[in-house]
PAKOL-96358 format. One line per field, with one value per atom (N, C-alpha, C): residue in one letter; atom name; x, z, y. Coordinates in pm, whole numbers, plus 50000, padded with zeros to 5 digits. Layout:
# PAKOL-96358
code = A,...
site = CA,...
east = X,...
up = Z,...
north = Y,...
# end
This chain:
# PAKOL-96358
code = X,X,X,X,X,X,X,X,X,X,X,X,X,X,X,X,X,X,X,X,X,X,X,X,X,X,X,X,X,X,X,X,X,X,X,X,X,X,X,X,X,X,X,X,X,X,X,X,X,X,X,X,X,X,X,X,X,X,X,X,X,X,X,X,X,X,X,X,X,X,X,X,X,X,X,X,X,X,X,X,X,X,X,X,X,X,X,X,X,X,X,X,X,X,X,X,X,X,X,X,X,X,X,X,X,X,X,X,X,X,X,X,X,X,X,X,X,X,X,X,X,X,X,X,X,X,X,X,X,X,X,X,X,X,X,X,X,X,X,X,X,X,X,X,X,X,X,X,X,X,X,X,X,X,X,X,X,X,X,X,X,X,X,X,X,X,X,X,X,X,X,X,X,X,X,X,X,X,X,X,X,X,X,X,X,X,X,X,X,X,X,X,X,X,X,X,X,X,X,X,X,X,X,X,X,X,X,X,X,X,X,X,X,X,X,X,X,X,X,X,X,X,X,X,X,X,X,X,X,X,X,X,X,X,X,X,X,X,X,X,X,X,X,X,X,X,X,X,X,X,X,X,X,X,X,X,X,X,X,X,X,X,X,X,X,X,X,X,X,X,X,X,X,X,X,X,X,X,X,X,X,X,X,X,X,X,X,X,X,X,X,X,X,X,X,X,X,X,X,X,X,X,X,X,X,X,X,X,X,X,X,X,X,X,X,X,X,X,X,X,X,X,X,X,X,X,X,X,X,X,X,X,X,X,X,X,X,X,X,X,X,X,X,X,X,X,X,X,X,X,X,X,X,X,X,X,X,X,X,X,X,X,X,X,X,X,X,X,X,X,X,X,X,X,X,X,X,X,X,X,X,X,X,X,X,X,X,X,X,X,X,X,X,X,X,X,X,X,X,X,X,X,X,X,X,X,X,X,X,X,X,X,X,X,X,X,X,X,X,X,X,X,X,X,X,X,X,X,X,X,X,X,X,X,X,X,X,X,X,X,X,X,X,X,X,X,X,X,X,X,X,X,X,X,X,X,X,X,X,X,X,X,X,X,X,X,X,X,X,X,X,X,X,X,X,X,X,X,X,X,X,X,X,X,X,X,X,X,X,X,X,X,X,X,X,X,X,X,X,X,X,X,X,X,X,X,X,X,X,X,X,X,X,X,X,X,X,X,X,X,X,X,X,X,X,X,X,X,X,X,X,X,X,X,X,X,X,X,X,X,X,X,X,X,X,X,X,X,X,X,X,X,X,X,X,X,X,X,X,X,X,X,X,X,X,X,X,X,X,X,X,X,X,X,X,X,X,X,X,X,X,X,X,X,X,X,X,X,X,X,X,X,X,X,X,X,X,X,X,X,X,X,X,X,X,X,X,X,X,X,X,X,X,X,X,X,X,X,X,X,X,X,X,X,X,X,X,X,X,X,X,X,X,X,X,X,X,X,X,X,X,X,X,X,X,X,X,X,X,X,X,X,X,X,X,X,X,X,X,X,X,X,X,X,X,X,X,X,X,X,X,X,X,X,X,X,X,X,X,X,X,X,X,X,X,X,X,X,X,X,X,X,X,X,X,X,X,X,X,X,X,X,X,X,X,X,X,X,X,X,X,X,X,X,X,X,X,X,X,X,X,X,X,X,X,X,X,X,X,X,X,X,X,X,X,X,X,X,X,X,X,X,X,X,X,X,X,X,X,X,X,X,X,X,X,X,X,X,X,X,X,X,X,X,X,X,X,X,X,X,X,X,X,X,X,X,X,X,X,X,X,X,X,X,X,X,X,X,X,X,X,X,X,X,X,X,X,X,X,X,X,X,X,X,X,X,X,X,X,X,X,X,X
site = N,CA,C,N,CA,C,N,CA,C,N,CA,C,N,CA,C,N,CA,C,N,CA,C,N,CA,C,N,CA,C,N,CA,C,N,CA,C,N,CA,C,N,CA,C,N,CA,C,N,CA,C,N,CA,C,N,CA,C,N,CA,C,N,CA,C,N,CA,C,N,CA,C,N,CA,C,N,CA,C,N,CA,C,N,CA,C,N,CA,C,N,CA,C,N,CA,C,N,CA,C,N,CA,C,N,CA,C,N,CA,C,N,CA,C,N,CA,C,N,CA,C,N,CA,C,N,CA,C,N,CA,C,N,CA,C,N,CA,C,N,CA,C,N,CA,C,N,CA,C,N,CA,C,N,CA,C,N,CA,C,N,CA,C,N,CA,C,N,CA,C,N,CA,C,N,CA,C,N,CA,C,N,CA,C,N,CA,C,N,CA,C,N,CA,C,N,CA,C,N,CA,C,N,CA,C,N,CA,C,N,CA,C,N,CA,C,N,CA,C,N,CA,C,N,CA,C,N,CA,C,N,CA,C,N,CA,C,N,CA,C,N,CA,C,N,CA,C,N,CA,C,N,CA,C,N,CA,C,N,CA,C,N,CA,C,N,CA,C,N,CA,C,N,CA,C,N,CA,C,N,CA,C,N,CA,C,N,CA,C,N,CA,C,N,CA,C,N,CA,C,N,CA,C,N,CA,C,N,CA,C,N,CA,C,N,CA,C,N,CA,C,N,CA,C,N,CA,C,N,CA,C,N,CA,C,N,CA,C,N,CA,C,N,CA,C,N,CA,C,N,CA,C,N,CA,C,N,CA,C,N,CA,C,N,CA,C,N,CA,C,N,CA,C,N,CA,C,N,CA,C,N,CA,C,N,CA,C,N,CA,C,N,CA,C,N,CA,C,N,CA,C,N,CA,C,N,CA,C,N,CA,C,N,CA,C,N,CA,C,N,CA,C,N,CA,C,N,CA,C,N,CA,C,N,CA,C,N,CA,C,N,CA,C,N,CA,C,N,CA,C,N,CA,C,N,CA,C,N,CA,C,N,CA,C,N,CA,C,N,CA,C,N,CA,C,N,CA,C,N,CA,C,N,CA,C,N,CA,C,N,CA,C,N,CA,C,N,CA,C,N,CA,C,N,CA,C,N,CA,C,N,CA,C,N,CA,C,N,CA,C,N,CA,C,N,CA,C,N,CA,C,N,CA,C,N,CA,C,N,CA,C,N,CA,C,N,CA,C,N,CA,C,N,CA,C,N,CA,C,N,CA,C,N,CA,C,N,CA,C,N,CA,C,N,CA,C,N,CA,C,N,CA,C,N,CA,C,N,CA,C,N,CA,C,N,CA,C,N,CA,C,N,CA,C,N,CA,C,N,CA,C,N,CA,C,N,CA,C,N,CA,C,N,CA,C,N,CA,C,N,CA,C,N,CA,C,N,CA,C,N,CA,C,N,CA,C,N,CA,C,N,CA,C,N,CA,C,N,CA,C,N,CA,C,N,CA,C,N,CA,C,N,CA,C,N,CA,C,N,CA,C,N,CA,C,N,CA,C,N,CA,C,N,CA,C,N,CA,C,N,CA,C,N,CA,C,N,CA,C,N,CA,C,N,CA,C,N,CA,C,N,CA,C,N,CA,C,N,CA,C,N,CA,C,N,CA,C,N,CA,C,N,CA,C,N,CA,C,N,CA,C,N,CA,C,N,CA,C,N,CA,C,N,CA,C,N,CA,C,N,CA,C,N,CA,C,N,CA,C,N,CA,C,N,CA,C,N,CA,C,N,CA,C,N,CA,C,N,CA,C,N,CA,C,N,CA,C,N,CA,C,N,CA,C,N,CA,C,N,CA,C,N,CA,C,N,CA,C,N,CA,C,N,CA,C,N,CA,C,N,CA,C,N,CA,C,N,CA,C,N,CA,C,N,CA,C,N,CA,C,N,CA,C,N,CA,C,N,CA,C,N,CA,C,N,CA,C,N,CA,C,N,CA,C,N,CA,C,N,CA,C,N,CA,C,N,CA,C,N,CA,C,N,CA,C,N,CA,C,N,CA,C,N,CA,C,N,CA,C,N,CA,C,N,CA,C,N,CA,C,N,CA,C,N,CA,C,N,CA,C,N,CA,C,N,CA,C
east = 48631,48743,48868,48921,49045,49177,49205,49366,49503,49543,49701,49783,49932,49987,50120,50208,50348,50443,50534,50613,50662,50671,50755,50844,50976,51033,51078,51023,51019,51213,51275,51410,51473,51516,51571,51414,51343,51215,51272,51333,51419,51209,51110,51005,50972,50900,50825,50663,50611,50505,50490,50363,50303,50239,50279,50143,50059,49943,49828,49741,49657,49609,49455,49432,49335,49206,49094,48973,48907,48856,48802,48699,48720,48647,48713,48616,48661,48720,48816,48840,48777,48757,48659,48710,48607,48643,48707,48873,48931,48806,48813,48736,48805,48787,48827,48936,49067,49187,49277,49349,49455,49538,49587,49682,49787,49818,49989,50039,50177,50274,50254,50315,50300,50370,50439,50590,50524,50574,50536,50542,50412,50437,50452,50550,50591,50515,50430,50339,50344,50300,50303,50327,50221,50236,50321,50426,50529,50476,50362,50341,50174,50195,50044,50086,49939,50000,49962,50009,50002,49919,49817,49731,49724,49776,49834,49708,49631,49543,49518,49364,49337,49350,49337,49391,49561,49604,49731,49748,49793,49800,49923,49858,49932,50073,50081,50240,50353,50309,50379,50381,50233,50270,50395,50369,50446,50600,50620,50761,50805,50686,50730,50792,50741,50774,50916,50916,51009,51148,51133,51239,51238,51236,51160,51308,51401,51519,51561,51501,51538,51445,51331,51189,51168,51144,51132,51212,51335,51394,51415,51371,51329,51213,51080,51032,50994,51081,51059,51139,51240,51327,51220,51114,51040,50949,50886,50789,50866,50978,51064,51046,51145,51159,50983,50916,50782,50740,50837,50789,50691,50686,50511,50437,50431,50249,50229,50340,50321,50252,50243,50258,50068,50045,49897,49781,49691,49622,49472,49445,49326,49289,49156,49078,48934,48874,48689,48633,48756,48680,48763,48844,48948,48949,48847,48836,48896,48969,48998,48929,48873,48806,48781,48685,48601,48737,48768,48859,49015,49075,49199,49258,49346,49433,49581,49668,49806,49870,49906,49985,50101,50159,50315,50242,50172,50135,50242,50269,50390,50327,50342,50303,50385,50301,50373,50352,50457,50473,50569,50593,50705,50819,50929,51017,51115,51047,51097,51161,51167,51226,51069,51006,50843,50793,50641,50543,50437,50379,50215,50132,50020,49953,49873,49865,49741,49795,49737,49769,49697,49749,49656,49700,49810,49847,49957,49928,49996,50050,50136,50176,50217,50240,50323,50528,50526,50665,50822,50780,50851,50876,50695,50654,50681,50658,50745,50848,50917,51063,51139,51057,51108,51058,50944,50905,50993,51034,51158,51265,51329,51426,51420,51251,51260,51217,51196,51151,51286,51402,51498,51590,51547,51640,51568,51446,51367,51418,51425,51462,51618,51655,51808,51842,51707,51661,51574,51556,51461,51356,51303,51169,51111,50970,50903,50818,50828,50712,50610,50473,50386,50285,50282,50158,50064,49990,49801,49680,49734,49661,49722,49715,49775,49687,49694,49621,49516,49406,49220,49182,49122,49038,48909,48868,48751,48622,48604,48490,48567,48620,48649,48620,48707,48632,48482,48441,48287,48204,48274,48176,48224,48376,48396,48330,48328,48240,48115,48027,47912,47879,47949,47934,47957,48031,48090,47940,47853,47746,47653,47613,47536,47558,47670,47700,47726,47768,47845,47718,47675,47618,47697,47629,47732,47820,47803,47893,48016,47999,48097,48145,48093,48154,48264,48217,48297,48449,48446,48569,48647,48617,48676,48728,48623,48690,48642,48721,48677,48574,48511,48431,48486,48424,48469,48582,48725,48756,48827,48820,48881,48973,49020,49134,49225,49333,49529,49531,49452,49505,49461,49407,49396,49455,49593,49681,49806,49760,49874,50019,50004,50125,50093,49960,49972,49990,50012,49994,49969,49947,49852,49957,49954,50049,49973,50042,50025,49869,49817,49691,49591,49599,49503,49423,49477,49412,49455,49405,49478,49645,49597,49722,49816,49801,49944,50044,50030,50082,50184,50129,50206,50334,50304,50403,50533,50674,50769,50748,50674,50644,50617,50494,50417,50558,50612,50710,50823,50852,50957,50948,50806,50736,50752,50670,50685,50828,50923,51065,51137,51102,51178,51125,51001,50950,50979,50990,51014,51154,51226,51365,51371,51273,51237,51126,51135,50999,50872,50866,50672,50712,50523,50468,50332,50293,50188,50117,50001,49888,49799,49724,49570,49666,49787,49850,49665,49746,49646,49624,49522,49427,49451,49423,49429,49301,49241,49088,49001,49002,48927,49018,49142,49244,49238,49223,49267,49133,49051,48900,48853,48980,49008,49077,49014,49057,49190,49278,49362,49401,49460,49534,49692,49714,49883,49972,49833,49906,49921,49875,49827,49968,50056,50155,50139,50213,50197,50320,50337,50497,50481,50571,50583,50659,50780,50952,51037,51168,51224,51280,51252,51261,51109,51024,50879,50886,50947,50907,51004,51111,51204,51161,51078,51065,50921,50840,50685,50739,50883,50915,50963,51045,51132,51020,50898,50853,50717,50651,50467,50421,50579,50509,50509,50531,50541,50369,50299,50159,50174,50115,50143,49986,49941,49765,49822,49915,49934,50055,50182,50204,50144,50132,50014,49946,49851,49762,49815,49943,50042,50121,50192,50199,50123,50006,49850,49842,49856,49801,49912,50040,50160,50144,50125,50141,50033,49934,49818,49790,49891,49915,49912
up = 52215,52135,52222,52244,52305,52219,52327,52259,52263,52152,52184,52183,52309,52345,52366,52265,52234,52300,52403,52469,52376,52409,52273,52368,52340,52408,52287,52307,52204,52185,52192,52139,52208,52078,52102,52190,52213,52319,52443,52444,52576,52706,52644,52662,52656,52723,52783,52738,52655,52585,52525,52516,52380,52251,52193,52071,52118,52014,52057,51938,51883,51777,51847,51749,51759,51728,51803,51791,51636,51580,51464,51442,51419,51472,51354,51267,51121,51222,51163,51169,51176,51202,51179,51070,50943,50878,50840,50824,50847,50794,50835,50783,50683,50708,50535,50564,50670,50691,50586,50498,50394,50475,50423,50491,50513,50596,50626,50732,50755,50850,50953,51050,51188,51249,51344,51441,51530,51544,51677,51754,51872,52000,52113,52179,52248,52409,52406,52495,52628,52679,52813,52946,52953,53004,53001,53067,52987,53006,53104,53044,52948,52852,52751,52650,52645,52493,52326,52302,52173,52062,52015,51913,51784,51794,51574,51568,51415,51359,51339,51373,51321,51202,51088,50989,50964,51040,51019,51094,51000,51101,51217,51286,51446,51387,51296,51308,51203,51172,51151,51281,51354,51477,51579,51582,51632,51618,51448,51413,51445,51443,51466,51600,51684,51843,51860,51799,51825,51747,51652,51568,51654,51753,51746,51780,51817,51829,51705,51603,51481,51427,51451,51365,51424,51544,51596,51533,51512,51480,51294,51261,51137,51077,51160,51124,51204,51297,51303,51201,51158,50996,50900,50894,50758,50780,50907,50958,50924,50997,50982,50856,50793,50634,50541,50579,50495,50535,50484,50526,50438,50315,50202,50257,50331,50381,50260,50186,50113,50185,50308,50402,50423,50401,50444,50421,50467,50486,50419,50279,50193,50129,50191,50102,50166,50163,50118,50290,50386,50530,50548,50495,50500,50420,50415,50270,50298,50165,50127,50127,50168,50111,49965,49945,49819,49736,49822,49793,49838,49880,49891,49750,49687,49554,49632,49558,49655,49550,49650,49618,49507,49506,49431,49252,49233,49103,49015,48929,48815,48703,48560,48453,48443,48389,48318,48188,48121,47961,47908,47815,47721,47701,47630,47675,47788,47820,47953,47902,48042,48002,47969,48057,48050,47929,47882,47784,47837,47884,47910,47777,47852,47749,47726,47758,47716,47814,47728,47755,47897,47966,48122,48220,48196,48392,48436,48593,48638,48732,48868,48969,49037,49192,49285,49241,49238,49244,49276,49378,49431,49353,49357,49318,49136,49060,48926,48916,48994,49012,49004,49062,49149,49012,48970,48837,48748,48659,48595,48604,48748,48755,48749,48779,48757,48576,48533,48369,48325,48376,48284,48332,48443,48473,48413,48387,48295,48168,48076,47978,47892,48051,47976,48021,48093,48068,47944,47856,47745,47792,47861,47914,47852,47839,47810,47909,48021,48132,48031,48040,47985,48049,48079,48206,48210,48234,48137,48235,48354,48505,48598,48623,48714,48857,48865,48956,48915,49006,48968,49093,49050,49101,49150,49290,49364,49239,49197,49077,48974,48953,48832,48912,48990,49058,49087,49070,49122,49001,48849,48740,48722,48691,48725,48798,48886,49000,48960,48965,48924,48773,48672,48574,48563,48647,48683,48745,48850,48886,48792,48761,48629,48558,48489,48362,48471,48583,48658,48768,48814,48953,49051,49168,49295,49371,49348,49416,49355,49185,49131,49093,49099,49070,49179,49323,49413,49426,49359,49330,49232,49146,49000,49071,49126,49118,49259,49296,49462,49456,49514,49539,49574,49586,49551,49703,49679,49778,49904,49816,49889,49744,49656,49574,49590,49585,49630,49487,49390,49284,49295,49395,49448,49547,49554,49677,49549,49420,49371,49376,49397,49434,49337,49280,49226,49100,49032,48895,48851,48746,48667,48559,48537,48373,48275,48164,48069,48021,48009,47995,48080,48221,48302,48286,48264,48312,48322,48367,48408,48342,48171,48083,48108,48173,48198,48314,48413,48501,48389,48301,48175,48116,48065,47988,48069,47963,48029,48118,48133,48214,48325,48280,48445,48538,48449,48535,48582,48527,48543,48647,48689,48761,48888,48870,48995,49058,49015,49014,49089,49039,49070,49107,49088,49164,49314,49412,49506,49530,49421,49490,49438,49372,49330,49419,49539,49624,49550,49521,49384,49485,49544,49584,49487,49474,49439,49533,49510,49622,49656,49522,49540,49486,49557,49524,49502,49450,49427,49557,49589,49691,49791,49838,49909,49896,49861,49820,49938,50056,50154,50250,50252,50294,50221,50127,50088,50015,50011,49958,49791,49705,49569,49542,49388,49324,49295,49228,49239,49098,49101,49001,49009,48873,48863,48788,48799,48707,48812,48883,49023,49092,49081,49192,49244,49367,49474,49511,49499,49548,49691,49761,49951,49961,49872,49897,49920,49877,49915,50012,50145,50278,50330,50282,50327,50262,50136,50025,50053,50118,50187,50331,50390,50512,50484,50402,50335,50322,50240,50209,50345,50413,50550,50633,50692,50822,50753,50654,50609,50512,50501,50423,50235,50220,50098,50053,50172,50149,50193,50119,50142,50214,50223,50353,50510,50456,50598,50662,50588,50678,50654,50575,50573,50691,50746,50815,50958,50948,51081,51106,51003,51003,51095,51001,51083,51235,51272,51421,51513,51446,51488,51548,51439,51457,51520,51558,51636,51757,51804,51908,52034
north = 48673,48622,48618,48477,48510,48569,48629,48700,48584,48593,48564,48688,48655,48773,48727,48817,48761,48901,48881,49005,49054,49170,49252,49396,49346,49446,49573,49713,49811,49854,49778,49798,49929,50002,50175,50238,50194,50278,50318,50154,50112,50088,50048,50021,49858,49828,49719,49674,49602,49618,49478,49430,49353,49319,49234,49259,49147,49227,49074,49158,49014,49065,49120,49234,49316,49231,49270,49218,49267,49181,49243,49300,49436,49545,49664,49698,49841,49928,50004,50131,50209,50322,50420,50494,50551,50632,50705,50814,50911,51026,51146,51274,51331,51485,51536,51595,51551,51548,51445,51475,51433,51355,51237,51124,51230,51181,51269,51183,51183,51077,51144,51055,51129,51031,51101,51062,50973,50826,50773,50787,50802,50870,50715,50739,50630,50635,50498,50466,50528,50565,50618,50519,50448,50329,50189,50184,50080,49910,49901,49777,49766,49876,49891,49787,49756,49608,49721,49674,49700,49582,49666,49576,49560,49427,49417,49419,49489,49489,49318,49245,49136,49043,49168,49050,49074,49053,48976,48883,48764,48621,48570,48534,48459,48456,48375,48377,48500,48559,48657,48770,48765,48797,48810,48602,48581,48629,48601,48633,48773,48870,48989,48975,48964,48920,48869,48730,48649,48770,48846,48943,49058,49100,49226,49316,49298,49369,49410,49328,49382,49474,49385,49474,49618,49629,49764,49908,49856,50004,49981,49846,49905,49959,49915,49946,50113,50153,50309,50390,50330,50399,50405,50313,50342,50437,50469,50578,50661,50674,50826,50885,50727,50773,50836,50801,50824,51006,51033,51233,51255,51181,51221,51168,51061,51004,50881,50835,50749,50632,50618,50473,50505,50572,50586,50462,50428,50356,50391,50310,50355,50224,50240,50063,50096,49997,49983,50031,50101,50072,50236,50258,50405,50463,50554,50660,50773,50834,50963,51050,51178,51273,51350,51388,51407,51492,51585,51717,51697,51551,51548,51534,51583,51583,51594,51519,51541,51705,51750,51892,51857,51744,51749,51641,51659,51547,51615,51538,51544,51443,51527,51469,51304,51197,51116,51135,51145,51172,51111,51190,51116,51144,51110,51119,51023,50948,50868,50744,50675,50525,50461,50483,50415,50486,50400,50435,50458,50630,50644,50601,50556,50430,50534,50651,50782,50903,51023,51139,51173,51238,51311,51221,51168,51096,51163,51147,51215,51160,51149,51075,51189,51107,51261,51202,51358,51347,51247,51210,51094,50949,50964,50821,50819,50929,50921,50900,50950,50932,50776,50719,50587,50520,50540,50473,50490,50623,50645,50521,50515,50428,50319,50260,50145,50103,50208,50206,50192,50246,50215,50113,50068,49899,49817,49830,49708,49738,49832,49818,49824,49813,49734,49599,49548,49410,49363,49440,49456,49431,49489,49522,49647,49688,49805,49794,49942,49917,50041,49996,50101,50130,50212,50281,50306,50216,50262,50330,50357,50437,50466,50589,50643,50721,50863,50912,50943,50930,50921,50988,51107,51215,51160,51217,51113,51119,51235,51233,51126,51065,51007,50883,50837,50687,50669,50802,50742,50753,50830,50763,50627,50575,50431,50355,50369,50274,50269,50411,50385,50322,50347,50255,50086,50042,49889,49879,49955,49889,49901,49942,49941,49821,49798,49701,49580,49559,49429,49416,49491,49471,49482,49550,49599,49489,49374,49272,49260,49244,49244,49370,49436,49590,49650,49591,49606,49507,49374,49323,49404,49448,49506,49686,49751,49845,49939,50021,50085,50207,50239,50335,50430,50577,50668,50709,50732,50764,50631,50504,50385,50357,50408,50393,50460,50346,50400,50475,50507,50566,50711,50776,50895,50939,50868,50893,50965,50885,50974,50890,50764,50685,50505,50518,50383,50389,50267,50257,50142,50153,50019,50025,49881,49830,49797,49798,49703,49715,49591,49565,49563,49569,49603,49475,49337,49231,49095,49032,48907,48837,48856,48866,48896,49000,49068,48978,48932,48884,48769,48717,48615,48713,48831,48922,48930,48974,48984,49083,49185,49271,49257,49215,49156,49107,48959,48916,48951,49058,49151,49217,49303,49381,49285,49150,49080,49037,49003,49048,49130,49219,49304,49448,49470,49638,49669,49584,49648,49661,49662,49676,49866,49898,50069,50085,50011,50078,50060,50022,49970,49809,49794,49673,49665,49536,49466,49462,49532,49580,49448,49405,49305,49183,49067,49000,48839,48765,48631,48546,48551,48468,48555,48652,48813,48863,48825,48917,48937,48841,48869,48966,48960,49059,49214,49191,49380,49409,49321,49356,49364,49367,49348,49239,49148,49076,49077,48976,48977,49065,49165,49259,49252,49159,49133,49327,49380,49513,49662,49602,49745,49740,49857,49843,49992,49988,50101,50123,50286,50362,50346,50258,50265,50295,50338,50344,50239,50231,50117,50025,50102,50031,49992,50030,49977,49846,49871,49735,49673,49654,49571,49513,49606,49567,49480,49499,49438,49286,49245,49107,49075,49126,49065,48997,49088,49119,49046,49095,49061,49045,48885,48775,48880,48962,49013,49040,49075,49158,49273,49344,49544,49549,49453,49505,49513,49392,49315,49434,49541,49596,49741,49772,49901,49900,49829,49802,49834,49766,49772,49912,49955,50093,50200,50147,50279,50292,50126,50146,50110,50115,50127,50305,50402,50547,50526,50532,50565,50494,50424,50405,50446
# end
């Protein structure tokens, strides 16, 4: 496969380097180590290239390249900023462990600006938080955000899953829902709206949600015609806590897909 290779001078590195997109080639697995952030360690070698993950396309590449006095030190503010590990990297090729639960979960209940659509959810701390605020800017837009999924315990995705194969069959069971341990809803940072199906993207909600969630740090994970990208159908109700400079920097820098800088994030730090 030939490479394309765009200079990239690392800004505040005060470093010398390129991107070029990565050969397409999985990740390897993480083990039964819990996502957690980690400080970029700055290349040793000053003329080492640096490899954008493959699925992100040439020209956002490029743009990264062609921006990069800008992009570089924003996107080391959002590493910095991510001290929870919100930025972590989880889908059908990067699993969670059986026994990761995040330490900070916080009830969603009542009382709030939002409506839990059922008793027993929970979120991490942060990421309630950010929901809160965005529950009550929607509803002095007369909005009602109502929360019908939250955090899912690896045993709970895998009677889900295993029941979707049963009733759907494993092809389609794998569009609809993740296997045990490749769901952002065991990171403790996603949530599901409304009705949990296509409908919803129509409701003032949905459109509200599409609107305006990332300006509360909430991205739209499985956006429409993305499915060979993030490996799930398109879900207008699935949003994900990144914080509000990830989800600023997600629209600036990648095209307004959370695979495309998630992805970049990862092998940004592992560099």
């Amino acid at each position: 496969m030939k490479r394309r290779t765009f200079l990239l001078a690392f800004g505040a590195l005060s470093l010398s380097a390129c991107f070029a997109q990565r050969d397409a080639t999985p990740a390897p697995t993480p083990s039964a180590a819990a996502p957690a952030p980690a400080a970029p360690a700055a290349p040793a070698d000053r003329s080492e290239t640096f490899l954008a993950p493959a699925v992100i396309p040439a020209e956002i590449t490029r743009a990264l390249n062609d921006g990069r006095e800008s992009f570089v030190p924003a996107l080391e503010r959002v590493i910095a900023a991510d001290s929870g590990g919100f930025l972590a990297l989880v889908d059908k090729k990067r699993l969670l462990p059986a026994d990761y639960v995040p330490a900070d979960l916080v009830p969603v209940g009542a009382g709030r600006s939002y409506v839990p659509g059922r008793e027993g959810l929970s979120l991490r701390r942060e990421a309630e938080a950010a929901l809160e605020r965005m529950a009550a800017a929607a509803r002095a837009d007369g909005v009602t955000l109502v929360v019908s999924s939250t955090y899912r315990s690896w045993e709970y995705q895998k009677k889900v899953y295993e029941r979707n194969v049963r009733e759907l069959g494993r092809e389609a069971a794998d569009r609809e829902s993740a296997m045990p341990g490749a769901s952002q809803h065991q990171l403790g940072a996603a949530a599901d709206f409304g009705s949990i199906t296509d409908a919803f993207a129509g409701t003032k909600a949905g459109k509200w949600l599409a609107e305006n969630a990332y300006k509360f740090g909430w991205s739209l994970s499985f956006p429409d015609g993305y499915e060979a990208v993030t490996g799930f159908r398109w879900e207008s109700w699935h949003y994900r806590y990144v914080g509000v400079e990830a989800a600023a920097l997600q629209r600036e820098w990648f095209g307004d897909v959370q695979q495309y800088m998630i992805e970049f994030v990862d092998a940004w730090k592992r560099r």
